[in-house]
N, C-alpha and C positions, 0 to 999 in steps of 0.2 A: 400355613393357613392362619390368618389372623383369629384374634381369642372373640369375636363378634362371629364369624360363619361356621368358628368351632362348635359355638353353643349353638347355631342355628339348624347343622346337620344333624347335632344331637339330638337336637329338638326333633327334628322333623324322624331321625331313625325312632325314636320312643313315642312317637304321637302312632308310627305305624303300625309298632310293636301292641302300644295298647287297642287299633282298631282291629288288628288281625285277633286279639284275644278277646274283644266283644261277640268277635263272628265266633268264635271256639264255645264260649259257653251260653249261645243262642238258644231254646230252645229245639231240638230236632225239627225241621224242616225237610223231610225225604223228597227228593227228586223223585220225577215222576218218569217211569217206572220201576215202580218198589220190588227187587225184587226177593221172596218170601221161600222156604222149605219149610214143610213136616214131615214128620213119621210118629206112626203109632206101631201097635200090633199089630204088624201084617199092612198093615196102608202107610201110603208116604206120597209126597206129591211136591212138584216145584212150581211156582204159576209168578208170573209179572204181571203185576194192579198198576191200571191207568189208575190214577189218584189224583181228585181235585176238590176245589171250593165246596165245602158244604152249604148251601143256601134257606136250606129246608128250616123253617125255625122250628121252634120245641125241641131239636138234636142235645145232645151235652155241649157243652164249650169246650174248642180242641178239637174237632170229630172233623172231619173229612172223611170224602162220598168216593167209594169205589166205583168205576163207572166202567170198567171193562179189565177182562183179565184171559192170561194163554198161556200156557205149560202143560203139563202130564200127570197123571193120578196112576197109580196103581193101588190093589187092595185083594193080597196073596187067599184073605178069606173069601174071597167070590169072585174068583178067575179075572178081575182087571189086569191088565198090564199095559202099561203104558198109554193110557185113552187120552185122550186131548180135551184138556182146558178146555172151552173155545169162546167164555164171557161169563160176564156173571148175570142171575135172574134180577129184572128190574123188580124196584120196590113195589108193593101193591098198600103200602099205606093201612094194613089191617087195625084192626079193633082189638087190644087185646081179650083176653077168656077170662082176665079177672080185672078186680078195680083197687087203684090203688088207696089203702084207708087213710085218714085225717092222720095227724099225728097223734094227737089223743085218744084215735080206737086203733092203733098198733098195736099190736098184741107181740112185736118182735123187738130185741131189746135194741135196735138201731132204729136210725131214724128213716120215715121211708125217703123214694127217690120215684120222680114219675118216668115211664118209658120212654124212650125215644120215638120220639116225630115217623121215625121213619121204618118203624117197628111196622113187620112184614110179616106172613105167615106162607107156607107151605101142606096143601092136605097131602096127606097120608092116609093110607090104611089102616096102617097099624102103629099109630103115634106111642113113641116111648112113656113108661111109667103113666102116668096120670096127663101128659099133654094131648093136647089135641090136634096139632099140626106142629112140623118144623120149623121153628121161628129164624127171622132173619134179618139184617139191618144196612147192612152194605158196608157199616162206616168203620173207616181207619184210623186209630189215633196214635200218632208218632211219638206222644209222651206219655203214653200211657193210659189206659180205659179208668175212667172213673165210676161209680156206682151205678150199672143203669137199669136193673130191679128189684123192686120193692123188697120182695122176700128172700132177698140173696147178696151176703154181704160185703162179697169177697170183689176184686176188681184189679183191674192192669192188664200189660198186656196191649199188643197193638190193635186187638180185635175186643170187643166186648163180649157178654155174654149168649148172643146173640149170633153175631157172627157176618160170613161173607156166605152168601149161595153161588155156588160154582156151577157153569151149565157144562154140562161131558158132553163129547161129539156121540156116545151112543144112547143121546137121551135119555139120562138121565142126571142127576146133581148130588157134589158133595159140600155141603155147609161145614164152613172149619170157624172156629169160635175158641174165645180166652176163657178158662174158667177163673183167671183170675191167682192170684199169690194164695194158697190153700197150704195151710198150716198139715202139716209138715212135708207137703210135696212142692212149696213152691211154686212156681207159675208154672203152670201148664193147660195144655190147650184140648181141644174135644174133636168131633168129626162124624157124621152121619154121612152113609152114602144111601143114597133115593134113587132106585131104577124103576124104570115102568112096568108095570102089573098089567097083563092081557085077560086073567079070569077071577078075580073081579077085575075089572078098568082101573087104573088108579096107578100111585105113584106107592110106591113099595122100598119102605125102609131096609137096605139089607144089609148093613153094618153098621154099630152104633158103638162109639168110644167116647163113653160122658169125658174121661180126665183122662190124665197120661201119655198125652202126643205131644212132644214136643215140634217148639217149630222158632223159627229164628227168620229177622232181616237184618243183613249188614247195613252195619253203621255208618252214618256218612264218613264223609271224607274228612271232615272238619278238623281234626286233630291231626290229621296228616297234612292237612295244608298249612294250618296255625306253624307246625312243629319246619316245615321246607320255607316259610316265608321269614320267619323269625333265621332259620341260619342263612338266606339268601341275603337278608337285608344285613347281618352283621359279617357277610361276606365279602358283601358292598364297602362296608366300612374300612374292614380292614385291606382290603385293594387302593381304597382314599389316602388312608394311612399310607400304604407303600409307595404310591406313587409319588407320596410328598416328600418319603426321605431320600427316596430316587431322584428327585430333583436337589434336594440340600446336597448328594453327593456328587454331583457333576461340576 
């Protein structure tokens, strides 16, 4: 091989080499369906999110809209076993229960953050601590949840604070949410389960895990394809290589 298509194929092996490692340190991009586990105490669940284009404005930047999801819930503290995912509740666009203040009447040592756009609510009966319904927001973020209220300062995590509402095929739903990178337990995730009430009427909170669930999605593929095209392409090479001393010894 002449010293001109020498440097040409090198070129072209190292122009490849550096577009496969653009695609490696892209930001996460999950294909769509993501698929997600958790476990808590006694509950755990696997479900696959349809995952797409967020369009809603006022959301955070990064946030992508769950728009349907299917797997299995159990929750050994109130006889589930294995009920069926079967979608998640659509947005209802609520009004939150508080307002968020100026910077200058913050009374909290961070700075505030307004809610998201797409900031949901669910009634209950008997809403945990001081809320008044189970809050909800649909959105997924692949690189992580950034701050999305006001008086809580903690954040990360593919889900925010907020979370995804799961609809179960025995009518009722479980909301699984990030609490976010929490000194000294690290990221971990939350979980309410909501079944329906026949006396009073209503939707009936019957398990609640503020912190402590963990839950995981696999990683793309990305480094696994980076790490198979970089030896494929210098596989390439050295077969070029061969075949040229193969030819000088004949």
């Amino acid at each position: 091989m002449n010293t001109g298509k020498r440097i040409s194929v090198k070129k072209r092996l190292w122009t490849a080499v550096a577009t496969l490692a653009v695609f490696a340190s892209t930001p996460c991009a999950f294909a769509t369906p993501v698929q997600i586990g958790f476990n808590g105490a006694g509950g755990s669940g696997h479900a696959s999110l349809t995952v797409g284009t967020d369009t809603t404005a006022g959301d955070p930047a990064g946030a992508q809209v769950i728009t349907n999801a299917s797997g299995t819930f159990s929750d050994t503290n109130i006889g589930i076993d294995n009920v069926a995912i079967t979608g998640v509740r659509a947005r209802n666009f609520a009004t939150p229960n508080d307002t968020v203040p100026s910077p200058e009447d913050d009374p909290l040592p961070f700075p505030p953050v307004p809610f998201p756009a797409s900031y949901s609510a669910l009634a209950v009966l008997n809403p945990p601590g001081q809320d008044t319904a189970i809050t909800y927001d649909d959105l997924f973020y692949a690189d992580g949840s950034p701050r999305t209220c006001w008086d809580y300062p903690f954040s990360g995590g593919f889900l925010d604070p907020y979370g995804v509402m799961f609809t179960l095929a025995n009518g009722g739903f479980v909301d699984l949410w990030s609490d976010g990178f929490m000194s000294p337990g690290g990221l971990t995730y939350g979980f309410a389960v909501i079944l329906p009430n026949s006396d009073p009427e209503g939707n009936w909170v019957s398990d609640f895990q503020f912190s402590g669930v963990r839950a995981a999605v696999p990683e793309p593929n990305f480094l696994w394809l980076f790490g198979a095209g970089v030896l494929g392409l210098f596989a390439w090479r050295r077969s070029t290589e061969m075949r040229k001393l193969a030819s000088r010894s004949i």
